[in-house]
N, C-alpha and C positions, 0 to 999 in steps of 0.2 A: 269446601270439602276437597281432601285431596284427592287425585283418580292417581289408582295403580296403572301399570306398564299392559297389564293384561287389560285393566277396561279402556283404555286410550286403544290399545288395539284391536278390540269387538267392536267400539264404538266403530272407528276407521269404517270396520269391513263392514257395519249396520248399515254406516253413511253411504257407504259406495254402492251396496246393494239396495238399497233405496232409490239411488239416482239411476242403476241401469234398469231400475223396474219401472220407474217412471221415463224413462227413454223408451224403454220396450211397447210400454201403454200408449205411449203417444205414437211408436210409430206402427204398432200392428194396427188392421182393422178387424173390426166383427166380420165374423164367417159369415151373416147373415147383415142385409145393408139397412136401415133404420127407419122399417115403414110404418106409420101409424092409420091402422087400417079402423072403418068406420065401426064394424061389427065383425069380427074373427070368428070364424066358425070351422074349429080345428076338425070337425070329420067330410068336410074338401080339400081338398087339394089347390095349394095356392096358387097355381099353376094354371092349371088345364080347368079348375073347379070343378071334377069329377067327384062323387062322393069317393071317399079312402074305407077299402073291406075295413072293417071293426078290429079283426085280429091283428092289422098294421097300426093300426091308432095306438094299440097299448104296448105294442113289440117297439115300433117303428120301424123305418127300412124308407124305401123310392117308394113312389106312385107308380105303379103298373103301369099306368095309362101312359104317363109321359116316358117310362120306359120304354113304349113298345113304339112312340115318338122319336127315340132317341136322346131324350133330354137325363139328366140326374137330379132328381127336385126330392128333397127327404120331408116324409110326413112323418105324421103322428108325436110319442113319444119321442125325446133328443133331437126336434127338428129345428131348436131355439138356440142351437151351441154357438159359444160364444168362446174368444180367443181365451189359452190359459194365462194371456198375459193380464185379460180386462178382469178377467172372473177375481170373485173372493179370497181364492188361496192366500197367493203372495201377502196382500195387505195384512192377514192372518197369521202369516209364518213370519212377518218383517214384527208385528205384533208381539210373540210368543217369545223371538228373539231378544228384544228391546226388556221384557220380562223377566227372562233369565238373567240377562245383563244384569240390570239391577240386582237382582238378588245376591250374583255372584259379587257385583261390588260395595253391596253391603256387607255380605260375609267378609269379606275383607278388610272391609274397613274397619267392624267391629273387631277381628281377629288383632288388628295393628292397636288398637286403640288398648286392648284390654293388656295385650305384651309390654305396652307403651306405662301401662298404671300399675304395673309390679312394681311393687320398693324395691330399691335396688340396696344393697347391703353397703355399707362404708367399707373400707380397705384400709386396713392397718400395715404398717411396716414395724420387723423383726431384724435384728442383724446377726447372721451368723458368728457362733463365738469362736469361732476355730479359721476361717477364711474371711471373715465381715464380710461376708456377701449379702445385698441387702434381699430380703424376702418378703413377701405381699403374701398377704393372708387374710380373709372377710370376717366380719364378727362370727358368725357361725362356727365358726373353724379355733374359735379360740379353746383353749386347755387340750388342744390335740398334739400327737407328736408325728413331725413330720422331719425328712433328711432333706438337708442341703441339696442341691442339684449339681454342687461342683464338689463338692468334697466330700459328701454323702456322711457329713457328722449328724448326730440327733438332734433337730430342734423341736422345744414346746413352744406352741405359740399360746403366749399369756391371755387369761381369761381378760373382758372384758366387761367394764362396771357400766350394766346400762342405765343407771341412773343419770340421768345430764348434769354436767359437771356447769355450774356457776358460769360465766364468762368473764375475763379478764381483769375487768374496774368493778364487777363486784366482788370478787379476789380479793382486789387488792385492800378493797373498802372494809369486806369480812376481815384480814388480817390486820386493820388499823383499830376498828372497834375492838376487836377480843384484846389487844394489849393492857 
């Protein structure tokens, strides 16, 4: 399959934004460090293990307690954030893009393919009778009248017999038998 100029350079930028989002992933860390705790019981406080008011568990925010400590320790709700480089997005939007690619060089490819399977019309040659200029004209065009383009006399260009004319040793073979 041949790639157009336009998918060789979506891919390019697919590829390059793949490699700095896997550089990214590897070099941020979680906002949060990787503890696997025996039994989590999200209405304490990881912290101090105070129980967390009920209205903070579903809002989220700091723990009072360790606020009033000094410290910044997030309960409740959104207290699990994690980098936007580890999270879902990206791998999602490198996804969507990858997607569309495709698509777009399918469109394409079909669109060359199907311009590519047009019959293309033969081209006959005419010679002007006033200047012998020679003149191209497609079967389409034949019993039409068109001007010279140097001397602007009237040319017809002769119709055209679409029947397929014999090939040359059956010619010649046709014109030995009928004698």
């Amino acid at each position: 399959m041949k790639k157009t100029r336009l998918t060789t350079i979506a891919l390019a930028a697919l590829a390059l934004g793949l490699v700095a989002w896997v550089i990214l992933w590897l070099v941020t860390e979680d906002s949060q460090p990787k503890k696997l705790p025996a039994a989590k019981d999200d209405r304490l406080c990881p912290e101090c293990k105070n129980p967390v008011p009920p209205g903070l568990l579903q809002t989220g925010g700091e723990c009072p307690y360790c606020e009033a400590k000094g410290k910044s320790v997030r309960v409740g709700k959104g207290s699990q954030e994690t980098s936007v480089w580890r999270g879902p997005g990206i791998p999602i939007a490198l996804g969507i893009t990858l997607a569309l690619l495709l698509v777009v060089h399918a469109f394409f490819l079909v669109r060359q393919r199907v311009a590519a399977s047009k019959i293309e019309e033969d081209v006959y040659i005419v010679y002007c009778r006033k200047c012998s200029r020679r003149l191209r004209y497609r079967e389409s065009q034949g019993g039409q009248i068109a001007k010279c383009p140097i001397c602007r006399a009237v040319v017809l260009f002769p119709k055209i017999d679409s029947t397929p004319r014999p090939r040359w040793p059956a010619r010649l073979l046709g014109k030995l038998l009928r004698r």
